[in-house]
GUTI-435519 format. One record per residue (C-alpha): x, y, z; residue number from 1. Coordinates in Angstrom, 1 decimal. Example, Ala and Ser with C-alpha at 12.3 -4.5 7.8 and 13.67 -1.06 7.14 Angstrom:
REM residues 2
PT      xx      yy      zz    n
PT    12.3    -4.5     7.8    1
PT    13.7    -1.1     7.1    2
REM end
This chain:
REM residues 179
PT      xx      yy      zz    n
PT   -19.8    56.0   -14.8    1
PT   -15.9    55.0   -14.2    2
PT   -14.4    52.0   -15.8    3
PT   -12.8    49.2   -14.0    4
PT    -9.2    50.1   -14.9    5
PT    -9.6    53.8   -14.2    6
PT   -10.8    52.5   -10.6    7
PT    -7.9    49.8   -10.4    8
PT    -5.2    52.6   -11.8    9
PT    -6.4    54.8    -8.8   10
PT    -3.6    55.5    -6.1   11
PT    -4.6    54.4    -2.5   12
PT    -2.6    55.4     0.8   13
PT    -2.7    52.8     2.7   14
PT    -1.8    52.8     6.3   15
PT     0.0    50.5     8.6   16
PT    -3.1    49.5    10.8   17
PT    -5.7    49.5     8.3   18
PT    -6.8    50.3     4.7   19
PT    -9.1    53.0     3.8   20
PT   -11.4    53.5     1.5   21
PT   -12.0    56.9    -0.3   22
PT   -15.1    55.7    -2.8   23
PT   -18.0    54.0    -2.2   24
PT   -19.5    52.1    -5.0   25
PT   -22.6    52.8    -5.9   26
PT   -23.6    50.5    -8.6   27
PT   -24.0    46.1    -8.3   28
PT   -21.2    44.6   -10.5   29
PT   -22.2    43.3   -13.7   30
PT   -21.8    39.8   -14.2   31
PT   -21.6    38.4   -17.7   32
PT   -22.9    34.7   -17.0   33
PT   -22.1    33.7   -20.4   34
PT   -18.5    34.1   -19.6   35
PT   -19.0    32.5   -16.6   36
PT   -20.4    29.5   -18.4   37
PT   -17.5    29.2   -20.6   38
PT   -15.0    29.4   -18.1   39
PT   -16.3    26.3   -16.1   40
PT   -16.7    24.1   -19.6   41
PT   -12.9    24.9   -20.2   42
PT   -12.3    23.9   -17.1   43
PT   -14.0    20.8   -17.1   44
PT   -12.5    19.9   -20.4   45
PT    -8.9    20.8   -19.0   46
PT    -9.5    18.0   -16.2   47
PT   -10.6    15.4   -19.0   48
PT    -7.4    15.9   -20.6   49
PT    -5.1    12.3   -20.2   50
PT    -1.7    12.7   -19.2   51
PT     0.0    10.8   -22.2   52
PT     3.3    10.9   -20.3   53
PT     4.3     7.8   -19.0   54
PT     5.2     7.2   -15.0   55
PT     9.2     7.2   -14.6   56
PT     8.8     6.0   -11.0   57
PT     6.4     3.8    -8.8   58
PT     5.3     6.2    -6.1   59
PT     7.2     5.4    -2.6   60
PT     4.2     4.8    -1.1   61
PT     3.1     1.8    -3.5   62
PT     6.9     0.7    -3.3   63
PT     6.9     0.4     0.3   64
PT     3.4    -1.7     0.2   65
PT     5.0    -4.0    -2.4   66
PT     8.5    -4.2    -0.5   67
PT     6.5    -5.5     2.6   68
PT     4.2    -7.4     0.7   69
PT     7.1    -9.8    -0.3   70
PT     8.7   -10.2     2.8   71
PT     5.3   -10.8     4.4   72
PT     4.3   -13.2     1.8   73
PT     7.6   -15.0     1.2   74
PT     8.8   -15.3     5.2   75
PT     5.3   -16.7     5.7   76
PT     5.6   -19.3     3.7   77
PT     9.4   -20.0     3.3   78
PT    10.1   -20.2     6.9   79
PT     7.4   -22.6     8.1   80
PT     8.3   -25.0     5.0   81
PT    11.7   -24.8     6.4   82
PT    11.4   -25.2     9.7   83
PT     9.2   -28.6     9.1   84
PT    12.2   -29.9     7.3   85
PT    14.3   -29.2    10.1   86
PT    11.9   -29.7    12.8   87
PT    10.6   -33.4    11.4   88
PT    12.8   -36.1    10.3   89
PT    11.8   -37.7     7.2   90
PT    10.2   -40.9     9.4   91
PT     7.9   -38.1    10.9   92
PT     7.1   -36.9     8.1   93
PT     5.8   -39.6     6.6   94
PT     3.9   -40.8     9.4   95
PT     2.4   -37.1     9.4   96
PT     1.3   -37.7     5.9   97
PT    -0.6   -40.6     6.8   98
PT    -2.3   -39.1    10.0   99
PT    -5.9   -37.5    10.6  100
PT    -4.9   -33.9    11.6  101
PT    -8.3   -32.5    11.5  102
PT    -8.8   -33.9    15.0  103
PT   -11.2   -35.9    13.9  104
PT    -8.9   -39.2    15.5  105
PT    -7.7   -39.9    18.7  106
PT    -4.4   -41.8    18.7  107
PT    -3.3   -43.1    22.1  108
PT    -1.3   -40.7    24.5  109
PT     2.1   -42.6    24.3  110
PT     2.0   -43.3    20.3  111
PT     4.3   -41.7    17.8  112
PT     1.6   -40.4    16.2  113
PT     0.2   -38.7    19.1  114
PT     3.9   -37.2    19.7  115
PT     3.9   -36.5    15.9  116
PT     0.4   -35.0    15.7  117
PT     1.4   -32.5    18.7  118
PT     4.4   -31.4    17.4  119
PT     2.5   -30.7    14.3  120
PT     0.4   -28.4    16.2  121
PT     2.8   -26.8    17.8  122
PT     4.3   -26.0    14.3  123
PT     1.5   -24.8    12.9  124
PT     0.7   -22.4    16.2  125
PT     4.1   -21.0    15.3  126
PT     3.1   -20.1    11.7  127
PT     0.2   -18.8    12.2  128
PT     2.0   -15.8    14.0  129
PT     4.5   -15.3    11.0  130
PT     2.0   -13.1     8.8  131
PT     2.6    -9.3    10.1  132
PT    -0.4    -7.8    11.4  133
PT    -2.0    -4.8    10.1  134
PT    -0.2    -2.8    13.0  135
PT     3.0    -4.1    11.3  136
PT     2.8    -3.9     8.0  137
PT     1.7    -0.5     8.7  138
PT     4.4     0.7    10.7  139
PT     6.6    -1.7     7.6  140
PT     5.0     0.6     4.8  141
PT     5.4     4.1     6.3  142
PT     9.2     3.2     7.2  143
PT    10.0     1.9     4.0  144
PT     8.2     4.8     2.4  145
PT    10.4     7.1     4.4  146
PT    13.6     5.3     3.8  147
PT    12.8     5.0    -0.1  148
PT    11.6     8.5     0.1  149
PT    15.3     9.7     2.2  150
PT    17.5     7.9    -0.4  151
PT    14.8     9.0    -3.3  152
PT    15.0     5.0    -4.6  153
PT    13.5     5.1    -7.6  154
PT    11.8     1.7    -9.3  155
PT     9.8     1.6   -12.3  156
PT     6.6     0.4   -12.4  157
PT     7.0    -2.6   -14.1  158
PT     9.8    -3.9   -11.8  159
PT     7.0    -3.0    -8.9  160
PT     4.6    -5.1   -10.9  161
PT     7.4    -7.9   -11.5  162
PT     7.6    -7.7    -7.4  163
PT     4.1    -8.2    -6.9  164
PT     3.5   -11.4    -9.2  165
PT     7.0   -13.0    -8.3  166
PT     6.2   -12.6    -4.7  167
PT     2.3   -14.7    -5.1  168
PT     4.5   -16.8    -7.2  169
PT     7.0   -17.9    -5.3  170
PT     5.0   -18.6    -2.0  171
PT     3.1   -20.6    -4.5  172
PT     5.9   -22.8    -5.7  173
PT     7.2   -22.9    -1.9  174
PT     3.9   -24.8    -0.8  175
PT     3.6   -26.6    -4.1  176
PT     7.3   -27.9    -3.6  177
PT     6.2   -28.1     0.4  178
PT     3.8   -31.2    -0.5  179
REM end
């Protein structure tokens, strides 16, 4: 019976086309399933192992979806708040805080609430297509994660986290400052 390594230390020709075989083997390897066994439990244990070492950068992909999320989030509600400033004068505004915009009222066709009440509609028509859609954001996000990616912009985690909250934040304080 020939050992493994005297069969391994053979030398083979081998040819261009194809490779030949001189011996054929006439015994079934010999598996040691014990060893077997042992191998896969290291292995198992190897993927348990934490990785202690802390993150030195967001991934570009999260950095994107939080770069997009706070333009979404802020020009949604930053821009509507501003344009009813502009768009109503204080009068109107008043009057619109006093006025049934649920529908469930009908004012009169010539009355300033009716004028007041439409425009208001109109307004909120035109923020309600502000918010990207799903399309957009994810044409946004794989741009940005290109881009960050190109120019290899690196952002801690934290600050990505500081990005996230101050975005719900702000849009917060804008509607709370809005009423």
């Amino acid at each position: 019976m020939r050992d493994l390594s005297d069969i391994l230390s053979t030398e083979v020709e081998v040819s261009a086309s194809a490779a030949i075989i001189d011996e054929t083997v006439t015994e079934a390897p010999i598996i040691d399933e014990e060893e077997i066994i042992e191998t896969t439990v290291q292995s198992e244990h190897l993927d348990e192992i934490p990785n202690t070492e802390r993150p030195k950068a967001m991934p570009h992909n999260h950095f994107a979806e939080t770069i997009v999320g706070v333009i979404d989030g802020l020009q949604s509600s930053l821009i509507p708040m501003w344009r009813k400033q502009s768009l109503f004068t204080q009068k109107e505004r008043d009057i619109l805080d006093g006025l049934d915009t649920t529908g469930g009222t009908v004012y009169p066709a010539n009355s300033p609430e009716y004028k007041i009440l439409n425009k208001w509609n109109k307004h909120l028509q035109m923020a309600s297509m502000l918010p990207f859609t799903p399309a957009e954001k994810e044409r946004l996000v794989a741009a940005t994660e290109r881009y960050a990616n190109t120019m290899q912009i690196q952002v801690s985690p934290f600050t990505g986290l500081l990005l996230a909250f101050g975005e719900v934040a702000g849009t917060r304080v804008a509607y709370f400052l809005n009423d």
